[in-house]
N, C-alpha and C positions, 0 to 999 in steps of 0.2 A: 194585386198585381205581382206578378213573377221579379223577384231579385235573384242577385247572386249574392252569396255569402265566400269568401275566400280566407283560409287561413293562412298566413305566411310566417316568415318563409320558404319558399320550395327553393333547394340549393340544388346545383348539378343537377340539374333533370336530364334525363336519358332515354331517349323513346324516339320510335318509328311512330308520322304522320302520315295517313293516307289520305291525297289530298280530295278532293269534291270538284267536280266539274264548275268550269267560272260563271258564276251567277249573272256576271256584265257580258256573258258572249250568250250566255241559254236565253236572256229576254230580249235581247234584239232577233235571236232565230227565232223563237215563240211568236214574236211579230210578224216578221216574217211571211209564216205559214199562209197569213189573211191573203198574200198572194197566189197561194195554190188551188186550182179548180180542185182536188181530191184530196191527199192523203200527205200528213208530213209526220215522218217518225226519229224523234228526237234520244239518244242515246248518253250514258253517264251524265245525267240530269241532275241538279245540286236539290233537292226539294228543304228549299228554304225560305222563309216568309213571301218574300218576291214574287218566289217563282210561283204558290197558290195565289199571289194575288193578279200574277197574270192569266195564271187559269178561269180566276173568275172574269177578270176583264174580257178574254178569249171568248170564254162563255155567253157573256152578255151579250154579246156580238153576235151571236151564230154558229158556233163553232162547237163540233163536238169531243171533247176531251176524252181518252183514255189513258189514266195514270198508270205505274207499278212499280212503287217507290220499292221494293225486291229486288227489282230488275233495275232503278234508276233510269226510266225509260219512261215518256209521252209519245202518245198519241194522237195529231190533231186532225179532225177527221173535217172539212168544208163541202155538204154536199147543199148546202143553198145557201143563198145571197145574205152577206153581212148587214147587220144593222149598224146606222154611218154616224151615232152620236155615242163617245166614247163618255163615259159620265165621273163628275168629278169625285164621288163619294171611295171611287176605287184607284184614280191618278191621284189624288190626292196623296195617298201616302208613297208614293210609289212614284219615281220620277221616270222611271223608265216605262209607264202608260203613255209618255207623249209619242213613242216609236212607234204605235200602231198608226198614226197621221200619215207616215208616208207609205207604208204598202196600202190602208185606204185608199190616199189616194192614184195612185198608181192601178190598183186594181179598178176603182168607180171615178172614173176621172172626171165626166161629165155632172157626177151627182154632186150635192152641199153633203158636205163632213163636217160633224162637231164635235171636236176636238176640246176638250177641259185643261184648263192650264195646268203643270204639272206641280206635285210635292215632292216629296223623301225626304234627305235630310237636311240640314237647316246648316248650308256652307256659303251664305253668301249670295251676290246676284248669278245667278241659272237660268239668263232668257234663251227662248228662241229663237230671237230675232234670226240669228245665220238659218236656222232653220227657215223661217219664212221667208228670208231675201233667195235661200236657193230654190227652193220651188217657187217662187217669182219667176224664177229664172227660166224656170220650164210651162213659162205663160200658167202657173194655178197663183189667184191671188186669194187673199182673204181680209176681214172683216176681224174684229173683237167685238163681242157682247155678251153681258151678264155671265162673265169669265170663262167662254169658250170660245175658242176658234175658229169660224166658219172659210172654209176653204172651199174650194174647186177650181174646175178647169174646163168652161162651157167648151172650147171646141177639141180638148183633150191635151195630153201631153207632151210639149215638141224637144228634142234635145237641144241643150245648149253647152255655153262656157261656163263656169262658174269659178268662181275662187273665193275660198272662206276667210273672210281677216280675219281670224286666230282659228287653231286648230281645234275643231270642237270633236268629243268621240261621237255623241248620238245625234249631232246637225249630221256626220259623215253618214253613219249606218244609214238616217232617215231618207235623205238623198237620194243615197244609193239606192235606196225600196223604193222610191217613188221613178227614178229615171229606168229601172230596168226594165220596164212596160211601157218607154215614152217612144215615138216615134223616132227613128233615125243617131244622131252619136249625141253624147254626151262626155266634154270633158270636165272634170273636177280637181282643181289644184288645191293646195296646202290641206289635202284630207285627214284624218287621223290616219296612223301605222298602228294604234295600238292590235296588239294579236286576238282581241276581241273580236275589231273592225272588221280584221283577217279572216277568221272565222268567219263571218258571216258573208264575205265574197267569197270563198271556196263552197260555201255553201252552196249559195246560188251558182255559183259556175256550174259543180258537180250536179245542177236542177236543171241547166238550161240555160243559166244567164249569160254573157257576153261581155266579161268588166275583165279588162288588163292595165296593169301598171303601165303605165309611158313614164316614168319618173319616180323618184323615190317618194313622192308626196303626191303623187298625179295618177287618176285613173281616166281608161277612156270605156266608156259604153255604151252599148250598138244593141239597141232595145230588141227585146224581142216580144209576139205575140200573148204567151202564154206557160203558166208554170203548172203541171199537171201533178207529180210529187214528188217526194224528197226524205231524205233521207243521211242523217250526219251524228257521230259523237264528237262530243262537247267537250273543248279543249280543258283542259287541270286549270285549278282556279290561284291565278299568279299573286296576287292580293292574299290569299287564306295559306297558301304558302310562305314567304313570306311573315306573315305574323308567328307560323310556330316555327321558324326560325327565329324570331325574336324573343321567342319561351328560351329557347337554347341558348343566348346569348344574352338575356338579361338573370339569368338564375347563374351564367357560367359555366354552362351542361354540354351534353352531344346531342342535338336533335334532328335525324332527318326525316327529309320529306319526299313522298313520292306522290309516281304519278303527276309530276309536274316537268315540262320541258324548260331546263338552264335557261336558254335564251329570251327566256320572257322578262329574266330577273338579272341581265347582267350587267344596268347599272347601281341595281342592289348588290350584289355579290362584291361589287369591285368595292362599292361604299364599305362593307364586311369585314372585306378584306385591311383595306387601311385602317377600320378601329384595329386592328389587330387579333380578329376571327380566324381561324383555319377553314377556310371550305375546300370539299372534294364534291367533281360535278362526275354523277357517272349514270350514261342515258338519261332516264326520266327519274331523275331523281339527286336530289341536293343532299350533304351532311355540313352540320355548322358545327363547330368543337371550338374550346373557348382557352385562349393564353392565356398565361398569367398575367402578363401587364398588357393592359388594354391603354389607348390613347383616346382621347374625343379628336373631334373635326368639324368642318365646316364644310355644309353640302347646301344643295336645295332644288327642285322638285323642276320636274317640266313633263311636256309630251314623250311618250313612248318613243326612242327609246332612252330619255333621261330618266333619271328617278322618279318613279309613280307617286302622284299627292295621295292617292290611298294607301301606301304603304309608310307616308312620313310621319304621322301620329307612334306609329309602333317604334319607329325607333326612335322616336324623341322621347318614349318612355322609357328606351333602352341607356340612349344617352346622359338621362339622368339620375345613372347612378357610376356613371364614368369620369374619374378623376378631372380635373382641368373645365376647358371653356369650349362648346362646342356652339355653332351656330348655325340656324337653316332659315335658308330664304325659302318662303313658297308664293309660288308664281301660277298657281291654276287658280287657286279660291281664298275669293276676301274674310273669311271664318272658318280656318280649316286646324287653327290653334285651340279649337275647344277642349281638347283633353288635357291642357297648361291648367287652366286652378285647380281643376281634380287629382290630377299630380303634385301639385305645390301643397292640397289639401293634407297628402303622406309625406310631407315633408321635401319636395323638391324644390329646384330654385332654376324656375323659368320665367324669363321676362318677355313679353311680348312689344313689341316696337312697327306698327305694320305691318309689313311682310315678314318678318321677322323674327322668331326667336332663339333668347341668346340665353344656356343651357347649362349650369352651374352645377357637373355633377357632384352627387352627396353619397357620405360609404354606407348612410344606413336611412330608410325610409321605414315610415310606419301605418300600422293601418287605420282605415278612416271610411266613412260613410260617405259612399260619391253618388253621384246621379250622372247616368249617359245622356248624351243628348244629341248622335247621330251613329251610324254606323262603327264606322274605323275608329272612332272614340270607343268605343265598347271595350275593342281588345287591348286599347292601350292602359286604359285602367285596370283588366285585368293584369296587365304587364307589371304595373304597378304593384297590385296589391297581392299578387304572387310571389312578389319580391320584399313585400315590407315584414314586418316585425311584427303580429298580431292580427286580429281580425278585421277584414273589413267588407263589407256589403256594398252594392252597388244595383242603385233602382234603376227603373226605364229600360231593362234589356232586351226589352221586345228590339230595341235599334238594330242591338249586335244577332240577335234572330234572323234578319230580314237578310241576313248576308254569309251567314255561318250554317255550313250546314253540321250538326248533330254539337254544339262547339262544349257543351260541359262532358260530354261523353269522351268525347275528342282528348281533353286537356285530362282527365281525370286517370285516363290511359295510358298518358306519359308524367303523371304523378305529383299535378297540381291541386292540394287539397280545397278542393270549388264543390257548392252545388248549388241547386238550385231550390228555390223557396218560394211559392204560393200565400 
């Protein structure tokens, strides 16, 4: 099984990242496509674990794929009728397989869909239910059995009201794929804003679809027949951003980062900023450069546009090597502190308290043998042991695969001594 090996550690790092198309905006339009009669061509494509595991899902379906990872460009070609049970052996690692439920059913409205409950990473409870109370809503109901989904909508799909009690990102997208082929309007309140979301409504606008904001959290939409094809690149990935700034600012370096638009990161940046970082925003692209005396703080995470809970692991590996007491509450996921022992493991001092940890920066960490156990966990230990004093290795990277595209090439580039091991 693939580790990482890290020597540390890497001081002042100095390097241009060029960032990767967001992995969380490419697999909600890769869904998507299930609604086009013909052709959808996807552009700056991240081809990272994910994304081949929705081609195979894609595929399994009915769907004809053409890659060109040269080009960073798919394919998806629909010229006959999807197959309606999505199977658990490929959602299962992959929690973004449940998004194919709503363009399904949106497209076969009439038909049974089976849908397999979803996996990824292991943060916590991650139901559907908003998912399945809002397409309730648009008269499709469903069943559980032997851990799939069975949906439909005998006499098809009508528009309605809906509102989500908390703002979920893929209850929004799904929704929205399922209502854009329903009969007559559709409002949707407290939806996500995440720029993922965003993405895939301009998507669909620029295909045909009919979705405008009434509100800052409120869309309205005015179904239409039929999506014939399509065609979009794929916004800079705010998350993989982001993390290599957090290279720059836990080694004490200059690191920037392109191909990514400020605005996706600007309650990261202001967080940045008060540790006492220098940023300069200039177009598509960030520079983080690091003072002398840095401070800790107290932050904590929420919907777009609060601080991203994928971006909080990174810097709570960053904060644990900054003097003083810092503290984060996280408010999206009840397990999303996993990268706390593996850090403590090099010597940090973080304590977890529910929502809560409270962040005891240390001037010297060391290296040590961790094990990942989701995604955003990946780069945080890299954070780590980039930073520590010696060798340290780190198993189960396929996590940080599924979300990084090229990520030891990437790091190795701006002069973090990593590789990888077989």
């Amino acid at each position: 099984m693939e580790k990482f090996v890290i020597k540390g550690p890497s001081n002042h790092i100095n390097g241009i990242v060029n960032i990767s198309g967001a992995k969380n905006s490419c697999l909600p339009l890769m869904a998507s496509s299930i609604l086009f009669k013909n052709e959808v061509f996807l552009k700056n494509v991240p081809f990272v674990n994910d994304v081949f595991t929705m081609i195979k899902l894609l595929t399994s379906l009915g769907s004809k794929i053409k890659i060109s990872i040269k080009n960073k460009t798919i394919r998806i070609i629909n010229n006959k009728n999807h197959k309606l049970i999505v199977p658990y052996n490929l959602v299962s690692t992959m929690r973004a397989g449940v998004l194919t439920m709503g363009p399904l059913l949106g497209k076969y409205q009439k038909r049974n869909i089976f849908v397999a409950k979803g996996g990824g990473c292991s943060l916590g409870i991650r139901d559907i239910n908003y998912h399945l109370s809002g397409f309730k809503s648009l008269h499709a109901f469903n069943t559980l059995k032997d851990g799939y989904v069975k949906i439909s909508s005998k006499k098809g799909l009508v528009g309605s009201k809906f509102r989500f009690p908390n703002v979920t990102v893929t209850g929004t997208a799904n929704l929205i794929m399922a209502a854009v082929l329903a009969k007559g309007v559709s409002i949707f309140k407290n939806i996500s804003i995440e720029p993922e979301v965003v993405d895939l409504i301009n998507f669909l606008n620029k295909s045909g679809a009919k979705i405008k904001f009434i509100g800052k959290r409120t869309i309205k939409i005015v179904g239409v027949k039929e999506f014939l094809n399509g065609e979009h690149e794929i916004i800079g990935d705010r998350i993989e951003a982001f993390s290599y700034l957090c290279v720059g600012a836990i080694s004490k370096g200059k690191v920037t980062v392109k191909n990514i638009d400020p605005k996706f990161l600007n309650s990261e940046i202001t967080t940045l900023k008060k540790i006492g970082f220098l940023i300069d925003t200039k177009g598509k692209s960030i520079s983080l450069n690091c003072k002398k005396k840095l401070k800790p703080i107290n932050f904590k995470t929420g919907p777009f546009p609060k601080f991203a809970t994928d971006n909080m692991p990174a810097l709570m590996a960053v904060l644990s090597k900054i003097p003083g007491k810092s503290i984060v509450e996280e408010t999206i996921f009840s397990n999303r502190f996993m990268a706390a022992p593996e850090l403590c493991r090099m010597g940090a001092n973080i304590k977890i308290k529910k929502n809560n940890a409270t962040i005891i920066g240390q001037k010297f960490l060391n290296g040590a043998d961790c094990i990942s156990s989701d995604l955003r966990t990946t780069f945080a230990i890299i954070l780590g042991a980039l930073s520590s004093n010696g060798k340290s290795e780190i198993q189960r990277v396929y996590h940080g695969l599924r979300g990084y595209y090229r990520l030891v090439f990437k790091l190795r580039k701006i002069g973090v001594n990593i590789k990888s091991v077989v």
